[in-house]
C-alpha positions in Angstrom: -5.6 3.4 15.8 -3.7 0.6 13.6 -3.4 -3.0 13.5 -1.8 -4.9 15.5 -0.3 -8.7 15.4 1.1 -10.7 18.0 3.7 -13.6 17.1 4.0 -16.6 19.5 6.7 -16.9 21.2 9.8 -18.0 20.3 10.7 -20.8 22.3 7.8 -22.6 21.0 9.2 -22.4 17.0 11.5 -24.6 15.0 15.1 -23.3 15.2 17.2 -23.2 12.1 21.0 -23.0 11.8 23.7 -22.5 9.8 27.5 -23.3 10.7 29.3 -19.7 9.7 33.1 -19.1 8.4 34.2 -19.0 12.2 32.6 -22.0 13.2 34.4 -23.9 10.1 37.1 -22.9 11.6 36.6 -23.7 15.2 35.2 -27.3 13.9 38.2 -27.9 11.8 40.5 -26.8 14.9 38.9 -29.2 17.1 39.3 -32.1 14.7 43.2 -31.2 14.6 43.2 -31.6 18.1 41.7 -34.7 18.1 43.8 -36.2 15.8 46.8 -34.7 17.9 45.2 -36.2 21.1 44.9 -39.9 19.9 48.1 -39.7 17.8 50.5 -38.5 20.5 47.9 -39.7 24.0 48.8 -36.2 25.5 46.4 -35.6 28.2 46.9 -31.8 28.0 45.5 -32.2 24.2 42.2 -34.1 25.6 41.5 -31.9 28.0 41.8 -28.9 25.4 40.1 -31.2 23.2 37.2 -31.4 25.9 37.3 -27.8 26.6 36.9 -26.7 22.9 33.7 -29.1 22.6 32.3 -27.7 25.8 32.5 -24.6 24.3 30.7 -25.4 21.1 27.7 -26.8 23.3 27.4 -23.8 25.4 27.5 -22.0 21.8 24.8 -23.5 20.7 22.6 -24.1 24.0 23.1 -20.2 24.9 22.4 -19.3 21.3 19.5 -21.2 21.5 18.3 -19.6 24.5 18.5 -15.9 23.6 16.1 -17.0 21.3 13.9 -18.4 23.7 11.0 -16.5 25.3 11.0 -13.5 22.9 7.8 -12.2 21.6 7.4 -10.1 18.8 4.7 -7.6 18.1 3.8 -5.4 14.7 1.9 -2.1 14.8 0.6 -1.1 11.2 -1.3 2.3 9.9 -4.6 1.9 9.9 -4.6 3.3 6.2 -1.9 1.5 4.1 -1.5 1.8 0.3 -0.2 -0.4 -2.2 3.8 0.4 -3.2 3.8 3.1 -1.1 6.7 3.2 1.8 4.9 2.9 5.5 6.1 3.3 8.6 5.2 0.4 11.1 6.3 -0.8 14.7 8.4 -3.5 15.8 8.1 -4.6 19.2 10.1 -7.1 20.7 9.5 -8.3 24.1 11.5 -11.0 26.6 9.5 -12.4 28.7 12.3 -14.2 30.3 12.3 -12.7 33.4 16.0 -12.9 34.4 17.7 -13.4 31.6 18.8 -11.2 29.0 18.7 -12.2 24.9 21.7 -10.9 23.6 22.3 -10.2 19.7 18.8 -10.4 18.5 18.6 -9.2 14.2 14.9 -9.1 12.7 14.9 -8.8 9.1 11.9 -9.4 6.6 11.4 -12.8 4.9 11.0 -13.7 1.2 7.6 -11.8 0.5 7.5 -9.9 3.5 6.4 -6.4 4.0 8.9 -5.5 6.1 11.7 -4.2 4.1 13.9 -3.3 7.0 16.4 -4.7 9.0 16.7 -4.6 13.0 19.6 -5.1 15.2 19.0 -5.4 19.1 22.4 -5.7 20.9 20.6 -6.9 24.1 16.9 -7.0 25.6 16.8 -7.3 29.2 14.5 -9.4 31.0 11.1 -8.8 30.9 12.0 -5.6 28.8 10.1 -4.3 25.7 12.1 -2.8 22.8 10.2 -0.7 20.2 11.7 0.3 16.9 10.8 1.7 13.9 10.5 0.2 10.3 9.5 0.7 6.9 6.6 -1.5 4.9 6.3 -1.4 2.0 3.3 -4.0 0.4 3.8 -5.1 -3.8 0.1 -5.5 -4.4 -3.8 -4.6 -3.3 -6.0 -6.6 -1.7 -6.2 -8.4 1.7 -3.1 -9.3 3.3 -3.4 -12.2 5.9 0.6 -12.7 7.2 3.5 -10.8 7.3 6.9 -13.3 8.0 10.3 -12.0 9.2 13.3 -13.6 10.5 14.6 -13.3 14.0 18.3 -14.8 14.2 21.2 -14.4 16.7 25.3 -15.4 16.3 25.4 -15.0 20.0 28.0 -16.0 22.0 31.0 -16.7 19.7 29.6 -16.5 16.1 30.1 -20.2 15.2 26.6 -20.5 13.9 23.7 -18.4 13.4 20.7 -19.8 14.6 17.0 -18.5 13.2 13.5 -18.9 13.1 10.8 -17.6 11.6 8.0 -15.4 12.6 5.0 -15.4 10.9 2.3 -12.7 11.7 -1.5 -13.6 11.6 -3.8 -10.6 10.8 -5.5 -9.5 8.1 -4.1 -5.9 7.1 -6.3 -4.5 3.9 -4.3 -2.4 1.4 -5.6 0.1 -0.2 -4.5 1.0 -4.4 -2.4 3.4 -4.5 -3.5 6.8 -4.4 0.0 8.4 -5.8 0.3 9.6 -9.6 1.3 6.4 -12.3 3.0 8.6 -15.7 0.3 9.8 -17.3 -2.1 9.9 -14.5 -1.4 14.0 -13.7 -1.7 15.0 -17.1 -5.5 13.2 -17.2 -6.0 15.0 -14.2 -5.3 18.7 -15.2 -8.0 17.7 -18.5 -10.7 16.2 -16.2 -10.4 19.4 -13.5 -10.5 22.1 -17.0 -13.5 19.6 -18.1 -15.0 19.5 -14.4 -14.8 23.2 -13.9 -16.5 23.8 -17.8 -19.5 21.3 -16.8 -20.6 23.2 -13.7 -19.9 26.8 -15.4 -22.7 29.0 -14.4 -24.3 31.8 -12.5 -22.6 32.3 -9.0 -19.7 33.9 -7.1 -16.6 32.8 -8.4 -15.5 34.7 -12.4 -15.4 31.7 -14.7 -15.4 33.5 -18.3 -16.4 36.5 -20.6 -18.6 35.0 -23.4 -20.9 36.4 -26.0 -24.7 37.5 -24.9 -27.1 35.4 -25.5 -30.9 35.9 -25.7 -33.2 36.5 -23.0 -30.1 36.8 -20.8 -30.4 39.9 -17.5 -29.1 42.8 -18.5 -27.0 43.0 -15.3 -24.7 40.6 -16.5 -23.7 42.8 -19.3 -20.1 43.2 -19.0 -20.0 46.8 -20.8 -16.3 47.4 -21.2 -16.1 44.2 -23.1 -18.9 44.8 -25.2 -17.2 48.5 -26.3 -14.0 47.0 -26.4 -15.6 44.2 -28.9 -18.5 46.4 -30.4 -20.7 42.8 -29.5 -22.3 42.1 -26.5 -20.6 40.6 -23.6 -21.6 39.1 -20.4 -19.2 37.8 -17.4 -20.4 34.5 -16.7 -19.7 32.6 -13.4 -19.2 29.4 -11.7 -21.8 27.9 -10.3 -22.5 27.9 -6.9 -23.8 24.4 -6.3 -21.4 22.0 -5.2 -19.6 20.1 -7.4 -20.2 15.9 -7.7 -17.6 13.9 -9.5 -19.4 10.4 -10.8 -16.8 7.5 -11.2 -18.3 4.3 -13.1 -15.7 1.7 -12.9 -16.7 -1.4 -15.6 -16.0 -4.5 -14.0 -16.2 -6.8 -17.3 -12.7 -6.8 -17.7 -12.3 -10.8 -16.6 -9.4 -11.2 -20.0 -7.4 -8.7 -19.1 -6.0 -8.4 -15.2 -3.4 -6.6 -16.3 -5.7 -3.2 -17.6 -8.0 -4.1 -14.8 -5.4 -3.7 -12.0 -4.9 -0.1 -13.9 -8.1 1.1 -14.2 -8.3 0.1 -10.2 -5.2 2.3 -10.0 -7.0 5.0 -12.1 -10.0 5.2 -10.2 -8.2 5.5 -6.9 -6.2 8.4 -7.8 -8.9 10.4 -9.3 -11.5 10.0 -6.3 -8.6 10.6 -3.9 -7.8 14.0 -5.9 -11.1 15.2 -6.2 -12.0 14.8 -2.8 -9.2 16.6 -1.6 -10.5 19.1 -3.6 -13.6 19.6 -1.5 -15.9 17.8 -4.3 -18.3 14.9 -3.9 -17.6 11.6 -5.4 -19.6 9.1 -6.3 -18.1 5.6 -6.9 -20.4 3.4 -9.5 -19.7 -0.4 -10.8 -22.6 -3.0 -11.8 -22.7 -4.3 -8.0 -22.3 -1.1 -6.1 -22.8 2.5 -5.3 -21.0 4.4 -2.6 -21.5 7.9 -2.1 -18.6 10.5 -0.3 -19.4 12.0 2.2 -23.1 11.2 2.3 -22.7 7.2 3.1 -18.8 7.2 3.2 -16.1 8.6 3.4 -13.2 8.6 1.0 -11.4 5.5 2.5 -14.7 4.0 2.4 -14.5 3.7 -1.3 -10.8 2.9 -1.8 -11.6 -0.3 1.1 -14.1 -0.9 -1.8 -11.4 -0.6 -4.7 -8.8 -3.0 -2.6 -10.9 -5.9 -3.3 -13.3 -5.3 -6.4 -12.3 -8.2 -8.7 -12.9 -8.4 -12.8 -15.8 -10.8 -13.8 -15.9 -12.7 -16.6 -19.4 -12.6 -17.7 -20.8 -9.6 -19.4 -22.8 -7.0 -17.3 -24.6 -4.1 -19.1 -23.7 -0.6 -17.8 -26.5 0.7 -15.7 -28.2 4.4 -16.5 -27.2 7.4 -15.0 -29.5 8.9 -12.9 -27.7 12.4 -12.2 -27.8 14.6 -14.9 -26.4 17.0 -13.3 -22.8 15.5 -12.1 -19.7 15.3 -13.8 -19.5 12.0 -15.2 -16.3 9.7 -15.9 -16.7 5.8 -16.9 -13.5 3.7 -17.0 -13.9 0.8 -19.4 -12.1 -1.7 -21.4 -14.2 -1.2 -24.4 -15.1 2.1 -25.2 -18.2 0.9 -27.3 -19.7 0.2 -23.6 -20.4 3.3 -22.8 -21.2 4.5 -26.4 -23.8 1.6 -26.7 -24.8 2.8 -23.3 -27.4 5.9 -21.6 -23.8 7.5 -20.5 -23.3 10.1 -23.9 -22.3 13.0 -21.4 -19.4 11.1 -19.6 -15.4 11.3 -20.2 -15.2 7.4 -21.2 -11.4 6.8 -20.1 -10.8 3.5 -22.3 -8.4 1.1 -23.3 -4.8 2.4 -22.4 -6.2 6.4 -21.8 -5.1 6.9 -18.6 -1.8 5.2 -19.0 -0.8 8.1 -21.6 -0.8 11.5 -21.4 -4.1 13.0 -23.6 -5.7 9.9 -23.5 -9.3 9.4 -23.5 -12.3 9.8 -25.2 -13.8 13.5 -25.8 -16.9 14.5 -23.6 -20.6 14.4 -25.6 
């Protein structure tokens, strides 16, 4: 299901034009003609002189009304991120009954989403058009309108005559979930760190270590152990299921800039590691959202498209799952340090915006 926006019609909107090369030239051949007309009083030269205005008014008035009575519709994903191509529907519908719009071109304004252009050679009456087109939105966040610009050159191209459409509805854009540089080497470290926390007894062959006391017997891996002349035991993953807690430190009101990454950070990594099959667990100082228990995984990135730095200083909260993998994002990595979080990967600074960034794990 996606979002849809309706733009009023057509007829009711303020028209621009602007005279084109052609019509220069048609203008500046009808003021030759006039000045022929009076200088010499040939009535053949008025009556041209009549027909060629005539024909500039029907110009305009027929430009003008292919124009007239169009409506314009938008269809958007329902899940959009930022600077990431989408592919939306245009919709253009004449509800002019009986008479055709001829010429029609929707392109995207200043701003706009839309990043391409349309060309409808005609649209029957009371006919509906549909057409593809690609989106592509510069920023997270709430997005209220989304303008384009409808324009026609219909019948003889002496002007061009526009208007533009502006699109009321409030499409919510998610931060983008595709790799920044730097962002897939961070990722390969936290998965080899993930996998290391939740090391274990259970099905799936994690390592061969060194015995250690009061360890079964069973796990004895004996060729190992002759091979090494020390004991060895195969040790596994475990089998619980793995939780992946995010802590996202919103005191970052002096510097948008690193904020806007960190945003960016987090999305990727709880898009990855949900993919992945694991839990995530989204924490700042005014929320906690849970995937797939409370949420899902959009859920938390609707979260992320609006969360906002604050200028005033919040202290980190404790952790109260000991037993999840634990990552904070901060500005200052003396946050979490000063903090109860000494088992987390504290991600600081500029870490995730260069490969082998980061803080090491307590």
């Amino acid at each position: 299901m996606g979002l849809r926006a309706h733009a009023r019609r057509l007829f009711a909107g303020r028209v621009r034009y602007q005279v084109t090369a052609a019509g220069l030239l048609f203008v500046a051949a009808i003021l030759l003609v006039g000045i022929a007309a009076f200088a010499s009083a040939n009535n053949l030269l008025f009556l041209l002189l009549a027909a060629m205005l005539a024909t500039l008014m029907i110009s305009g008035f027929v430009s003008r009304l292919s124009l007239a009575g169009l409506q314009v519709d938008l269809l958007i994903p329902e899940h959009v991120s930022a600077r990431q191509p989408v592919t939306g529907l245009i919709a253009v519908t004449n509800t002019k009954h009986w008479l055709p719009s001829f010429s029609i071109h929707l392109a995207g304004a200043e701003g706009s989403a839309v990043t391409t252009e349309l060309y409808f050679p005609v649209i029957a009456g009371g006919s509906r058009l549909e057409e593809s087109a690609d989106l592509r939105f510069g920023r997270r966040g709430m997005h209220t309108e989304n303008s384009f610009q409808v324009s026609t050159r219909f019948p003889f191209g002496f002007t061009e005559r526009r208007i533009l459409v502006t699109l009321e509805r409030d499409v919510l854009v998610y931060p983008p979930v595709e790799p920044r540089p730097g962002f897939e080497e961070l990722l390969t470290e936290l998965a080899g760190d993930l996998a290391a926390h939740y090391r274990g007894r259970g099905n799936d062959f994690y390592r061969i270590r060194p015995y250690e006391a009061f360890e079964s017997a069973r796990h004895v891996d004996w060729r190992a152990t002759a091979h090494t002349g020390l004991l060895q035991v195969r040790e596994f993953a475990r089998e619980q299921e793995q939780t992946v807690e995010v802590f996202l430190d919103r005191c970052a009101g002096g510097a948008p800039d690193w904020f806007e990454q960190a945003v960016d950070c987090c999305a990727f990594i709880t898009w990855s590691v949900a993919s992945r099959g694991a839990r995530v667990r989204l924490r700042t100082q005014t929320a906690d959202l849970r995937a797939p228990d409370q949420t899902d995984i959009y859920g938390i990135l609707k979260y992320l498209a609006l969360v906002e730095p604050v200028d005033v200083s919040l202290a980190l909260p404790f952790p109260d799952n000991d037993t999840s993998f634990q990552i904070v994002i901060t500005l200052d990595a003396r946050r979490a340090e000063n903090s109860a979080w000494h088992n987390a990967r504290v991600l600081a600074g500029d870490a995730f915006s260069t490969p082998g960034g980061g803080s090491d794990r307590g």
